[in-house]
C-alpha positions as CSV (number, residue, x, y, z in Angstrom):
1,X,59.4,-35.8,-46.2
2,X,58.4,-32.1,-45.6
3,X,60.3,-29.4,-44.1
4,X,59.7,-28.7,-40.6
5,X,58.2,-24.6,-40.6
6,X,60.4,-22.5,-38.8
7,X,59.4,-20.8,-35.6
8,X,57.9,-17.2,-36.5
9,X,59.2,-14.1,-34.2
10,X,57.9,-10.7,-34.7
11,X,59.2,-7.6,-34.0
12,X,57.5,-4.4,-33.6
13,X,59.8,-1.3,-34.1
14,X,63.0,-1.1,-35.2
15,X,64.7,1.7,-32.5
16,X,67.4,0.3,-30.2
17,X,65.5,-1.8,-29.2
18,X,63.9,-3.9,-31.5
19,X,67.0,-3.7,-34.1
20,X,69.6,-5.3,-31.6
21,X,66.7,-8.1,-30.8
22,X,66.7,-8.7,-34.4
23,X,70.3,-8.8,-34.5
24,X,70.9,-11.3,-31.8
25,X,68.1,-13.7,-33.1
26,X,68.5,-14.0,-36.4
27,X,70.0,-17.3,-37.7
28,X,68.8,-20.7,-40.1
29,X,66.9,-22.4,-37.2
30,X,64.4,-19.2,-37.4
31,X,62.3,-16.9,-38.9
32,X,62.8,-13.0,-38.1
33,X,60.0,-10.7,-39.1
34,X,60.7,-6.6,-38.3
35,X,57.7,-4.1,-38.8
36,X,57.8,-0.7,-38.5
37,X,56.3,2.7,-39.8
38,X,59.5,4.0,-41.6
39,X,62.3,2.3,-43.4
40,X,65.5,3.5,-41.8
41,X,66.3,3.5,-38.0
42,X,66.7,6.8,-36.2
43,X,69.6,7.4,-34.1
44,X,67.6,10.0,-31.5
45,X,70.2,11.3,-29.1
46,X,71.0,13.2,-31.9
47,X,68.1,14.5,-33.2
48,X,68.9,18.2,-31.3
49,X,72.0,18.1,-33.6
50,X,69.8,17.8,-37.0
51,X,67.5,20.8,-35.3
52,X,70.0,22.9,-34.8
53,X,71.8,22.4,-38.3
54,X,75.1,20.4,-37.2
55,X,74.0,17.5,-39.2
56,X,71.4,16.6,-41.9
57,X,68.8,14.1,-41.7
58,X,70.6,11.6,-43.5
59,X,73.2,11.5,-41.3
60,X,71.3,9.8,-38.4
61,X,69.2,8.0,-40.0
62,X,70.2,4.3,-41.1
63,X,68.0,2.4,-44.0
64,X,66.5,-1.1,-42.1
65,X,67.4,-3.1,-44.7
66,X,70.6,-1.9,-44.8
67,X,71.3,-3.8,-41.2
68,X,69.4,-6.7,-42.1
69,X,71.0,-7.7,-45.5
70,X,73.2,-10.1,-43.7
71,X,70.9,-11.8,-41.5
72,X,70.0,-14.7,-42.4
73,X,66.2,-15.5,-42.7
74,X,65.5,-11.8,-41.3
75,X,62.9,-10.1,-43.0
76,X,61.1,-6.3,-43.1
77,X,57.6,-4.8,-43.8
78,X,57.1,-1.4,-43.6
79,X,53.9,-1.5,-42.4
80,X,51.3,0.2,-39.3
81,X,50.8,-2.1,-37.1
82,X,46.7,-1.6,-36.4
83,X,45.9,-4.5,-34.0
84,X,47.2,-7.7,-32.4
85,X,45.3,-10.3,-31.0
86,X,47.2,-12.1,-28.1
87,X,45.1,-15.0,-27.5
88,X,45.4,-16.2,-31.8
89,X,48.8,-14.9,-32.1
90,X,47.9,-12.6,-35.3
91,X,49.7,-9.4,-35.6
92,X,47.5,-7.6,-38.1
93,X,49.1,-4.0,-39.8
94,X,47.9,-2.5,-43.0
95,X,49.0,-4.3,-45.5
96,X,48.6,-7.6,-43.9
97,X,47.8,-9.9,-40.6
98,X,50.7,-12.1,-40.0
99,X,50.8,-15.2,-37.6
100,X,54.1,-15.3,-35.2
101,X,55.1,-17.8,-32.5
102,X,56.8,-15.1,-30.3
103,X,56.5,-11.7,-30.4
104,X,58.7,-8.8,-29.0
105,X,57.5,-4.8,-28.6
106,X,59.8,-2.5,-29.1
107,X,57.6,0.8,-30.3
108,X,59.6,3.2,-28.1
109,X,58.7,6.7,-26.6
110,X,56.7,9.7,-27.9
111,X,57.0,13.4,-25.5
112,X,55.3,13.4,-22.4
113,X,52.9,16.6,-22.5
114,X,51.7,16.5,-18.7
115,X,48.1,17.4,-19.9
116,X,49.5,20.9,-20.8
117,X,47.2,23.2,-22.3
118,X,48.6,23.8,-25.5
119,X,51.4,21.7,-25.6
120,X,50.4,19.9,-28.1
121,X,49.2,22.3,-30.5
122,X,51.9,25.1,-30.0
123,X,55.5,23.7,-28.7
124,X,58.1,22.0,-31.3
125,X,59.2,18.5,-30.2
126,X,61.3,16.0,-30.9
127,X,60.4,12.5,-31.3
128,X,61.3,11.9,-34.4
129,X,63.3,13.3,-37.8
130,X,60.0,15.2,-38.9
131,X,60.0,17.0,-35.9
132,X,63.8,18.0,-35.7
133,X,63.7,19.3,-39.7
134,X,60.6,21.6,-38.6
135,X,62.7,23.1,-35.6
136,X,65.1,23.5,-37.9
137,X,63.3,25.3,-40.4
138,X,61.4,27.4,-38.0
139,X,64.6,28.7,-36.3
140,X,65.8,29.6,-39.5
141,X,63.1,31.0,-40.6
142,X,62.7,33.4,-37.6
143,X,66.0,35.3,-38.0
144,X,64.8,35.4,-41.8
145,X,61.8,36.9,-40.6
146,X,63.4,38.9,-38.1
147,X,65.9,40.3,-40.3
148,X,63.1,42.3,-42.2
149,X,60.6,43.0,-39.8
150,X,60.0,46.8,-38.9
151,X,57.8,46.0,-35.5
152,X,60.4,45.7,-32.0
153,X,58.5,43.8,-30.3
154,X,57.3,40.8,-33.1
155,X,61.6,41.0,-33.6
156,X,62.1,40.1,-30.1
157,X,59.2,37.1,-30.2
158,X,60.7,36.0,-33.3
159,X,64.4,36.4,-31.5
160,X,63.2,34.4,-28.4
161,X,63.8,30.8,-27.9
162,X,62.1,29.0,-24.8
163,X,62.9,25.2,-24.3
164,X,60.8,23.6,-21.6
165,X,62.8,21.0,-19.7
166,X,65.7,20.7,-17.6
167,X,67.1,16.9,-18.6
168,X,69.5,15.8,-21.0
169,X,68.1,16.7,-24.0
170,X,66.9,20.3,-23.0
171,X,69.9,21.2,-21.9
172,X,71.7,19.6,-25.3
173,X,69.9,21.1,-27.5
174,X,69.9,25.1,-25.5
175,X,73.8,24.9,-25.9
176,X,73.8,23.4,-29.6
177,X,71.1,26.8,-30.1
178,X,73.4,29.5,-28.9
179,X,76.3,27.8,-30.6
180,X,74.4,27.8,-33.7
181,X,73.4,31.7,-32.9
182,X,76.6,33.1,-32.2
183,X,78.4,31.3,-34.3
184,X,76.7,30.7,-38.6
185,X,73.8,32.8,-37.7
186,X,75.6,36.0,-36.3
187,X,77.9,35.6,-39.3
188,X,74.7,35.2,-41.9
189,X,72.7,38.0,-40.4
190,X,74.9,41.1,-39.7
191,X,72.5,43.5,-39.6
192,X,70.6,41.9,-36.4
193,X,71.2,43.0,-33.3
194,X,72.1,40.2,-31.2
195,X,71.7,41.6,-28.0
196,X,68.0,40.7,-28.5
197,X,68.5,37.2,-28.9
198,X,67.3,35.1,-25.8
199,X,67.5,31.4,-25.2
200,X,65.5,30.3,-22.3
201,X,65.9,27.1,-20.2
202,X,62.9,26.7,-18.2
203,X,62.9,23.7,-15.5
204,X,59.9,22.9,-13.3
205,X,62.0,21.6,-10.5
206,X,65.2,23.8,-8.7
207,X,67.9,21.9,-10.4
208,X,68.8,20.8,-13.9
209,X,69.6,17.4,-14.9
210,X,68.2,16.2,-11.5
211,X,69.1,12.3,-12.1
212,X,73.0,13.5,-12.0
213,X,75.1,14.5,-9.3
214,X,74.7,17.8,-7.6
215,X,78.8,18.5,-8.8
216,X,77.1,17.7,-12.5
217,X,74.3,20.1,-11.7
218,X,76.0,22.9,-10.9
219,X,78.9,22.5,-13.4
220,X,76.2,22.4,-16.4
221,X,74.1,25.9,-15.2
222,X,77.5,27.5,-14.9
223,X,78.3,26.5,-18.4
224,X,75.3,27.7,-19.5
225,X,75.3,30.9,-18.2
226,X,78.8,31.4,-19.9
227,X,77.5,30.3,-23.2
228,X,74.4,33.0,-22.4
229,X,71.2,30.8,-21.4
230,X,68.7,32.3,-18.7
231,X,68.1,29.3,-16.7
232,X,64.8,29.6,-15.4
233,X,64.3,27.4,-12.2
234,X,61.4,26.2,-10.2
235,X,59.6,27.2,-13.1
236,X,56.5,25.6,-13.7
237,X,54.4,26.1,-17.1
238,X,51.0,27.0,-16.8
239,X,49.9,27.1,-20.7
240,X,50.7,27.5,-23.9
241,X,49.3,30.1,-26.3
242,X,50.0,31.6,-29.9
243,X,53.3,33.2,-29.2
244,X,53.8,32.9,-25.3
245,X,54.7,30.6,-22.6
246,X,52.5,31.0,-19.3
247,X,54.3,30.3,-16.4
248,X,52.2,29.1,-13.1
249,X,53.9,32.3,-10.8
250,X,52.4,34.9,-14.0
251,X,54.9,35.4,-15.0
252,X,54.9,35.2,-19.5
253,X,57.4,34.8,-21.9
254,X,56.9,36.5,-25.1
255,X,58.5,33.8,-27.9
256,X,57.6,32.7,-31.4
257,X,59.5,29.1,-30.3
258,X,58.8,27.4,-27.6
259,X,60.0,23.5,-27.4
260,X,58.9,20.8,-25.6
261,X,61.4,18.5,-23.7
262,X,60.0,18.1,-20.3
263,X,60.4,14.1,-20.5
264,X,58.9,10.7,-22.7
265,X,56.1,8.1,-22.1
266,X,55.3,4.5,-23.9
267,X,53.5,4.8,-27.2
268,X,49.8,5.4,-26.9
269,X,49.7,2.5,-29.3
270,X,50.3,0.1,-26.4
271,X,46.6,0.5,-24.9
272,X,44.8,0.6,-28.2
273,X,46.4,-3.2,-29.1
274,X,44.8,-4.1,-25.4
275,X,47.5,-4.1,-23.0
276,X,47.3,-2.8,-19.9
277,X,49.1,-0.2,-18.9
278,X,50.8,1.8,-15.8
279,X,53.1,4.4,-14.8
280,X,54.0,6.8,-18.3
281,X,51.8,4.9,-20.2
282,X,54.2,1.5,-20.4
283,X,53.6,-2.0,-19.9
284,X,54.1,-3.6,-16.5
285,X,56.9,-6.7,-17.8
286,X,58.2,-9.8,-15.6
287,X,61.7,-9.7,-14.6
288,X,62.1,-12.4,-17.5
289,X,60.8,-9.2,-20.0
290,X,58.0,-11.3,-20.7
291,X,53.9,-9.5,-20.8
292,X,52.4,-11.1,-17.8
293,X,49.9,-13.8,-19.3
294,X,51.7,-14.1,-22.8
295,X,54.5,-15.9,-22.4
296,X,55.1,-15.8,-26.1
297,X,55.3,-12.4,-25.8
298,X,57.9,-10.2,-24.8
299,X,58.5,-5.8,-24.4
300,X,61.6,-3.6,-24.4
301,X,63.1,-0.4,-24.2
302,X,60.8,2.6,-23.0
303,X,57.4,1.0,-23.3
304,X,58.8,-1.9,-20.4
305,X,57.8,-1.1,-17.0
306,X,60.9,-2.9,-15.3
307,X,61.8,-2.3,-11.4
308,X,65.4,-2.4,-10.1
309,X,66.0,-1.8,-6.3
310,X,62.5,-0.3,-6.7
311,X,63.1,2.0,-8.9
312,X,61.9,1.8,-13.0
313,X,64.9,1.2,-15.5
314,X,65.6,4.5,-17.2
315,X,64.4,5.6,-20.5
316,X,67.4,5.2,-22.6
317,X,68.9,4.0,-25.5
318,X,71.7,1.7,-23.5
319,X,68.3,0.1,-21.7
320,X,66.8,-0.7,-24.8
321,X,69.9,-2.5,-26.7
322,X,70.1,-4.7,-23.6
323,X,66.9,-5.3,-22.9
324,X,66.3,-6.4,-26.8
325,X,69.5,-9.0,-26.8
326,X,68.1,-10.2,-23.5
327,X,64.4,-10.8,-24.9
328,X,66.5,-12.7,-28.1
329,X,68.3,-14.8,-25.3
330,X,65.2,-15.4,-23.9
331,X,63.4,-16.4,-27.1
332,X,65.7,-18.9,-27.8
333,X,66.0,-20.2,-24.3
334,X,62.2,-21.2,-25.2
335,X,62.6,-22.5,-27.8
336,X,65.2,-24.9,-26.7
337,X,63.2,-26.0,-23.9
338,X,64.7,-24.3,-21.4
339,X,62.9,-21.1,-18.9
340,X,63.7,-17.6,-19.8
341,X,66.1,-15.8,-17.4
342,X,65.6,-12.4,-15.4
343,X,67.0,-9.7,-17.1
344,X,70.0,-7.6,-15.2
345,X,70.3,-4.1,-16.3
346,X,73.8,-3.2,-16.2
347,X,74.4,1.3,-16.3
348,X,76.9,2.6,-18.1
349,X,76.8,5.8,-17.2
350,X,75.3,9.0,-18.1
351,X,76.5,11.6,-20.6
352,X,75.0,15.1,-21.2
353,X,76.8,17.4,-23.7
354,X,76.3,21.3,-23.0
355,X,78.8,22.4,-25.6
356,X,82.3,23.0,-27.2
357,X,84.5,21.1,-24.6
358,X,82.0,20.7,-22.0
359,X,79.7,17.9,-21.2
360,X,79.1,16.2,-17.8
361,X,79.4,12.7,-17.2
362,X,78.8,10.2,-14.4
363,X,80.4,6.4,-15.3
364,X,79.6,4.2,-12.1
365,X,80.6,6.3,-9.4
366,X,83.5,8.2,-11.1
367,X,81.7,11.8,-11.9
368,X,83.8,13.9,-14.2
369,X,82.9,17.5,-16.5
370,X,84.4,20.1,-19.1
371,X,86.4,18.6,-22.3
372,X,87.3,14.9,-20.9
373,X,83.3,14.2,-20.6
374,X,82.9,16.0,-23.8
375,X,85.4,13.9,-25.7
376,X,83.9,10.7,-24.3
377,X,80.5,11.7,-25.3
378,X,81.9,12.1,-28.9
379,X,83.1,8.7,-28.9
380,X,80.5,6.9,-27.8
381,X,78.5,8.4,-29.7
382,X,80.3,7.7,-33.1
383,X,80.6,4.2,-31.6
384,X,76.9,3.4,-31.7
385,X,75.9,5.5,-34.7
386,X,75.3,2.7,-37.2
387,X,76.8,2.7,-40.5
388,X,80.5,3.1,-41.6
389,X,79.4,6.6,-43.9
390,X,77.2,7.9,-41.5
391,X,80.0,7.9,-38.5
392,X,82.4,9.4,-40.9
393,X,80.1,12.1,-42.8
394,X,79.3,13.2,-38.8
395,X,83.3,13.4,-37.6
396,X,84.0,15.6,-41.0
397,X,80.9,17.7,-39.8
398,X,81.8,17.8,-35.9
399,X,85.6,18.8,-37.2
400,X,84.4,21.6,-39.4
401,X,81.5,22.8,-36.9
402,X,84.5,22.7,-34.4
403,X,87.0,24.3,-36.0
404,X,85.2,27.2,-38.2
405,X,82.4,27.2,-36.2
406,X,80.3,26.7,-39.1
407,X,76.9,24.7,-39.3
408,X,76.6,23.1,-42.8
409,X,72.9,22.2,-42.6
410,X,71.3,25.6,-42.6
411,X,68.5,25.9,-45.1
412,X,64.5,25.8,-45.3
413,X,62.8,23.1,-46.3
414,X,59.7,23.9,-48.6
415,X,56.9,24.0,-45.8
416,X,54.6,21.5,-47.5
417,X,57.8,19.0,-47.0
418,X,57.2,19.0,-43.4
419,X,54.3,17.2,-42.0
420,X,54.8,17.2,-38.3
421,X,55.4,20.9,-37.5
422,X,53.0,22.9,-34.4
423,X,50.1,25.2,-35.3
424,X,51.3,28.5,-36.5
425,X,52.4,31.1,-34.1
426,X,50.4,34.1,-34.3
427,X,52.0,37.3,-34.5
428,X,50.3,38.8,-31.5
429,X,51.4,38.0,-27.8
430,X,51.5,39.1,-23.9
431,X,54.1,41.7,-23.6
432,X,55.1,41.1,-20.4
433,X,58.4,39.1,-21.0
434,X,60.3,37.4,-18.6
435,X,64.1,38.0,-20.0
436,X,65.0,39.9,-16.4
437,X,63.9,37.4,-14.2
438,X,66.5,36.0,-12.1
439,X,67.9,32.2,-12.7
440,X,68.0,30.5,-9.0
């Protein structure tokens, strides 16, 4: 008598997402296939701290296999997925088409450019580990630059640091920047003068972290401005060009690094495999998680368009891990016979780091700042970073950063090593600069 073939479940993209759907549905009764472009799993809330040299790349970054070695009947292809056909159940990548029974999407996020001009081609981002080791070099290499270069003004546009965005991780990564410059930097390069150094917030709307409480709001631009950010609200950019940041009031800020972190969108990939899409670019799901007219077929994390009390899930890791354990659920619900269940997102919170000892969180409706915040984003943090070396190998860093202010990770890459970095700046630029404008 022949063995009866074990129902097939595919998973796209192994972010929070798709790693904890894998995690909850692997067992003997079925067969768990997990695709994605690179081997390891990223842990992106802290990309801004490989940017900014607190940690190397290695340190966020866990190998896939790693997690899946004891999963039974769990199984990875590093593959692109090119296509899938919904109607014959066929994922096809590659390196190969493979059949599944279900299938779960969990691609994630890229930056959201806002049709920009010159976003694309001229502002640092960061999506992915690429992208945060070419900030990284770049920064570095500007006070390298800087620290030999005879022309004033080129100094201050190689000296001037301009991060578009007001949320979480723009406001992350402008405090990581100024610790990193006043700190290792001011140390390494004595003969700079610092005074020229300017790191520039620059928020469309008139308030920064604007899904927090106005207490949270406040607190952070305070904090800010002690550490020496020029917040820049109601702020709108106009364009980008080779060297400058174009603000819609005309206002033009001179800078050799500007970075992008207005906000993220579904993967583009979602409309090319046929799906249709909506608001950011992500796929309209039932409350169940499953794509309306496949219900084989299941999406989670940032490309799921999911309304609670009429308003979309947010765009965060938290979101995602539930979101994939609830699709696993829901896939085995199926195939016991049984209907899948609504998902219920449950928020735990929100945590935004600004720097040493400070951080604002909101946990329900309790809305703390300053060191407690801080310390719970630390642990949290640690808590989800997978891998036992990794959590340690970041405490030893954190412990050293924090107590000799020192950033371990500071060197340059050879440039060909880094695929994903913006179009050279040029050298020439307005030179009207906005460093005296007035923060709201």
């Amino acid at each position: 008598m022949s063995k009866q073939k074990r129902p097939q479940i595919v998973i796209i993209g192994a972010g929070f997402g798709g790693l904890s759907a894998v995690q909850s549905l692997a067992s003997p009764a079925v067969d768990v296939l997990l695709i994605d472009r690179n081997n390891y799993h990223t842990f992106s809330p802290m990309l801004y701290q490989v940017a900014t040299a607190e940690l190397g790349a290695e340190q966020i970054a866990y190998p896939i296999r790693n997690v899946l070695r004891k999963l039974p009947n769990a199984r990875f292809l590093q593959a692109e997925v090119e296509q899938i056909n919904f109607d014959q159940r066929v994922v096809v990548t590659d390196r190969t088409a493979i059949a599944y029974d279900f299938l779960i999407l969990a691609t994630g996020s890229i930056t959201q450019l806002l049709k920009v001009p010159g976003a694309a081609e001229y502002a640092f981002r960061l999506d992915n580990l690429r992208q945060a080791i070419a900030l990284r070099n770049h920064v570095l290499r500007c006070f390298e630059q800087a620290a030999c270069e005879p022309n004033p003004e080129r100094r201050r546009q190689l000296l001037t640091f301009a991060i578009i965005g007001g949320g979480p991780t723009g406001i992350e990564l402008a405090g990581a920047l100024v610790e990193l410059i006043h700190s290792s930097l001011k140390r390494d390069y004595p003969g700079l003068d610092f005074r020229q150094v300017k790191v520039l917030l620059v928020q469309s709307g008139n308030r920064l972290l604007a899904d927090m409480p106005v207490r949270s709001q406040r607190y952070t631009q305070r904090q800010l401005h002690k550490m020496g950010v020029k917040v820049l609200l109601d702020a709108r950019v106009n364009r980008i060009t080779p060297g400058a940041v174009h603000l819609q009031d005309g206002w033009t800020i001179l800078t050799a690094s500007p970075v992008w972190t207005v906000g993220v969108q579904a993967h583009s990939l979602l409309e090319q495999w046929g799906l249709p899409t909506a608001d950011k670019g992500k796929v309209t799901v039932l409350p169940t998680l499953q794509v309306p007219d496949y219900p084989e077929v299941y999406g989670v994390g940032d490309l799921a368009l999911l309304k609670e009390s009429g308003q979309p899930l947010p765009m965060v890791a938290p979101a995602a891990i539930q979101q994939g354990r609830a699709a696993a659920k829901n896939v085995q619900r199926q195939l016991k016979g049984k209907q899948p269940v609504p998902f219920k997102y449950w928020n735990k919170g929100t945590i935004a780091l600004i720097g040493r000892n400070a951080a604002a969180a909101q946990i329900s409706k309790l809305t703390f700042t300053g060191f407690p915040a801080w310390l719970l984003w630390l642990g949290v943090h640690l808590v989800y970073l997978p891998g036992f070396r990794n959590r340690l190998q970041v405490l030893i860093d954190w412990l050293w950063d924090y107590f000799l202010r020192d950033r371990p990770a500071r060197f340059v890459l050879p440039q060909g090593a880094i695929a994903e970095s913006p179009t050279p700046l040029s050298e020439s630029g307005s030179v009207h600069q906005v460093h005296d404008r007035q923060s709201a």
